[in-house]
Structure formats: C-alpha cells, structure tokens
C-alpha positions as CSV (number, residue, x, y, z in Angstrom):
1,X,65.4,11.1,55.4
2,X,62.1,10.3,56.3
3,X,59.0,11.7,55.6
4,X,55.2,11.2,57.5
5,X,52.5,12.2,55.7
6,X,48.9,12.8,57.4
7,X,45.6,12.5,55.4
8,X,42.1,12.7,56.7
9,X,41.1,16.3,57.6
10,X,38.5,17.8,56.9
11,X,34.9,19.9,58.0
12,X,32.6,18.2,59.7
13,X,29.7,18.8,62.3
14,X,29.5,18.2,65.8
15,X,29.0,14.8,66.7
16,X,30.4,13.4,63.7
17,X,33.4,11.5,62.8
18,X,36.5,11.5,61.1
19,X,39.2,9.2,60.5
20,X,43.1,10.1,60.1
21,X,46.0,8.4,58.6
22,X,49.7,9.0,58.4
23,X,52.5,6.9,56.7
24,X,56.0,7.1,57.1
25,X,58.7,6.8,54.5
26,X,61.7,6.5,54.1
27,X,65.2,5.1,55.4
28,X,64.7,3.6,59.3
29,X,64.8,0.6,60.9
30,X,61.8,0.8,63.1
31,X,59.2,3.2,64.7
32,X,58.9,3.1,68.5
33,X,56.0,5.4,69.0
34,X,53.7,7.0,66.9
35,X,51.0,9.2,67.7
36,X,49.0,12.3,67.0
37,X,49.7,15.9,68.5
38,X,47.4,18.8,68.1
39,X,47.8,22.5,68.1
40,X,44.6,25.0,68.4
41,X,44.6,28.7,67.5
42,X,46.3,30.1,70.5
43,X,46.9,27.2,72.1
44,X,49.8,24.9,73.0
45,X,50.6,21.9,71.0
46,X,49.1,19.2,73.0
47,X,49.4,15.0,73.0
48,X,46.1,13.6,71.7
49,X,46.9,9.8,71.1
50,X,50.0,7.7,71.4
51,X,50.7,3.6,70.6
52,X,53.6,1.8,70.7
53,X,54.8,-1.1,68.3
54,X,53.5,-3.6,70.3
55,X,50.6,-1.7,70.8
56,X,50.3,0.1,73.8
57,X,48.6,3.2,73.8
58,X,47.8,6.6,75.6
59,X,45.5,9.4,75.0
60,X,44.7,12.5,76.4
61,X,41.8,12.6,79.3
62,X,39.6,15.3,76.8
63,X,39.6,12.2,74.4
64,X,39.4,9.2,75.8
65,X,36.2,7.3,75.1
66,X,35.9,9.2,71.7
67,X,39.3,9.1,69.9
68,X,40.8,5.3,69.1
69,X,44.5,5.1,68.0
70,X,45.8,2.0,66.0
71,X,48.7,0.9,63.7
72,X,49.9,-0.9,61.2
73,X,53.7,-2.0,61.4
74,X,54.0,-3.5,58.1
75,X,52.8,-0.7,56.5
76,X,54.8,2.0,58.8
77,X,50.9,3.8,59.2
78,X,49.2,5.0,62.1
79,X,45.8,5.8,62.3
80,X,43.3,7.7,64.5
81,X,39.4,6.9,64.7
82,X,38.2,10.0,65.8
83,X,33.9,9.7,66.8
84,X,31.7,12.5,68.6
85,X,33.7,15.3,67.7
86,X,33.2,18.9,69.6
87,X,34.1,22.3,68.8
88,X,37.0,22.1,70.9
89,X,38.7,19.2,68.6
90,X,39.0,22.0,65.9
91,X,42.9,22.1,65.6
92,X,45.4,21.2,63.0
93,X,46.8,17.7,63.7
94,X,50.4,16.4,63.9
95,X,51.4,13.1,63.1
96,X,54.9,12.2,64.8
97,X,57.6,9.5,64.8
98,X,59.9,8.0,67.1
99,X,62.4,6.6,64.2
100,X,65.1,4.5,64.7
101,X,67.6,5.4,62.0
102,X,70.3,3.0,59.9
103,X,72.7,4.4,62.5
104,X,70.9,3.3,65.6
105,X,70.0,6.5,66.5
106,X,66.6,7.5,67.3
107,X,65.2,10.8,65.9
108,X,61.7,12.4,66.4
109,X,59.8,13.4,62.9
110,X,56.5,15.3,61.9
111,X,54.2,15.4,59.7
112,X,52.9,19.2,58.2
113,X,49.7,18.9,59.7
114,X,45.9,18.2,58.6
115,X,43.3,20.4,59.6
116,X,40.4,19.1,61.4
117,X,36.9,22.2,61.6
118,X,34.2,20.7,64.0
119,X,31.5,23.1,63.2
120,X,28.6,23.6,66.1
C-alpha cells in the first residue's frame, strides 16, 4: 500500500503565502507524476500543479506566475510554493501520485486533503 500525506494548510490573508508538502510511503518502485489537485465548495476538482521525475512541470493558467511546484525524488516529496494568494485559492488541496508498484503496474494515489482559507 502506499500512503501520501499533505501538510501545509492553513489561514492566511490575501496576498500572503503558503507552502505545501506531501510525502509518499510505502511499497513502489517509482513516482512518475506528482502534483497538486484542488476542489472548491461547489466546484469541480481541478489540476493546480503537476512535475514529473525529471522535472517537468504544468500548472493551471489561474496559477501560473504565483504557484511554484518542485520535488524531491530521494525523499518521494513533492512540494508546492504557493505566493500572492486570492480568495479564489480557498479550496482543500489534493496531493496525487502516479506510482509504479513492485508489479510493474502503475496506480494513481491521493492524499486526504489539506485545507488552504485565503481570507480578503
């Protein structure tokens, strides 16, 4: 089984920051992608930030220029720098995998969610 776990959530005001984290554990062999999903009240789950193991990345046109996703591969950790926060960030973020099991099978795994309150 493996298991991500997100940390980093929290209140804070409009223009500020926040940074999250979100370490996987474990059996696997590898992580292709990992990234950050977020779900507002009402709203879809939507892609945030995304970054491959060799570093590529993607984010989502209402973050780009604010929001700066990174990993570490050693320590199976992805992490998201997230600066000038608006009210519309306020959502509950999901970490995500794309593991590649013992069995050479690749699975998709979540994390529970941290919530992130942008206050105005």
């Amino acid at each position: 089984q493996v298991q991500l776990v997100e940390s980093g959530g929290g209140l804070v005001q409009a223009g500020g920051s926040l940074r999250l984290s979100c370490a996987a554990s474990g059996r696997f062999l590898s992580i292709n992608v990992m990234g950050w999903y977020r779900q507002a009240p009402g709203k879809q789950r939507e892609l945030v930030a995304a970054i491959t193991s060799i570093g590529r990345t993607n984010y989502a046109d209402s973050v780009k220029g604010r929001f700066t996703i990174s990993r570490d591969n050693a320590k199976n950790t992805v992490y998201m720098q997230m600066n000038s926060l608006e009210p519309e960030d306020t959502a509950v973020y999901y970490c995500y995998g794309e593991v590649i099991t013992p069995d050479y099978v690749g699975m998709d795994y979540w994390g529970k969610g941290t919530l992130v309150t942008v206050s105005s």
